[in-house]
C-alpha positions in Angstrom: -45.2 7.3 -39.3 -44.6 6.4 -36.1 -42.7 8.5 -33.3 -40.7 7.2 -30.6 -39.2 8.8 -27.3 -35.6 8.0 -27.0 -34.2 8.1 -23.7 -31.4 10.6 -23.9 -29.0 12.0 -20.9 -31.4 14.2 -20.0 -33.9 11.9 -19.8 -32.6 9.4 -18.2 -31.2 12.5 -15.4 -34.9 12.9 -15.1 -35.3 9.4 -14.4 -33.2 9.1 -12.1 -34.6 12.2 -9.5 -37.8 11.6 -9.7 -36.8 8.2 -7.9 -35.0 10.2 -5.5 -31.2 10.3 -6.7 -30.1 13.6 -6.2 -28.1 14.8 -8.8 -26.3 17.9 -10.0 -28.3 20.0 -12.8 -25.0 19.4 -15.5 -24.9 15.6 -14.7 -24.1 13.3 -17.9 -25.2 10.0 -18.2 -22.1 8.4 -16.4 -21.8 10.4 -13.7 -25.4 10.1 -13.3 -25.5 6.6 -12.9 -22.5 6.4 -11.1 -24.2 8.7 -9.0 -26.9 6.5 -8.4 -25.5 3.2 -7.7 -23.4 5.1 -5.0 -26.8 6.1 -3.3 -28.3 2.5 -4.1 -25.6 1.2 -2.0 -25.3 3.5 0.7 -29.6 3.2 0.8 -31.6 1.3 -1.5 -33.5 3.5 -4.1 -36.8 2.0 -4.5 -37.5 1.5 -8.1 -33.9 1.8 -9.3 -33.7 -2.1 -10.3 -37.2 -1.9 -11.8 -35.9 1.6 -14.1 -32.4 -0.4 -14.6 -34.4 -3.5 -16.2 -36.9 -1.4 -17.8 -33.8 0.4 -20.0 -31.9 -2.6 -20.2 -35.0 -4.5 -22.0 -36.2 -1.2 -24.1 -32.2 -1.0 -25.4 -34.0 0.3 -29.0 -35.0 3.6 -27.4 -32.3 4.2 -25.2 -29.4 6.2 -26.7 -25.7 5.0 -26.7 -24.6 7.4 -23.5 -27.3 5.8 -21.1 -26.9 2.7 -22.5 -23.1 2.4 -21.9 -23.7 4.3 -18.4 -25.9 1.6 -17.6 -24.0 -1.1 -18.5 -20.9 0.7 -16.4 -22.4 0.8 -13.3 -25.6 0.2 -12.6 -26.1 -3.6 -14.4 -25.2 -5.3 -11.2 -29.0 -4.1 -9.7 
């Protein structure tokens, strides 16, 4: 049987910080991406595009939440 990691909200929160997006501890998926395009604009995250194409192609894993988030406001990258 094979196991696979599904990027949840928490995940994807994870994500998110380690690229340097700071982010409140409660933050769901929307506000976190929201969060994160507002920081991409105001100075590009490095590796935000990358992690947005890497979810985007690996849509199988990702739960509906992130996914949606994604799509809302972060496709553009």
């Amino acid at each position: 049987m094979m196991i696979v990691d599904l990027v949840d909200g928490d995940d994807f929160r994870a994500r998110l910080i380690a690229l340097g997006v700071d982010l409140p501890a409660n933050a769901d998926p929307d506000e976190s991406a929201r969060l994160a395009a507002k920081a991409h604009q105001e100075c590009p995250v490095e590796g935000l595009p990358a992690l947005v194409d890497e979810l985007t192609s690996r849509q199988d894993i990702v739960l509906p939440a992130v996914r949606e988030a994604i799509e809302r406001h972060l496709a553009h990258l």
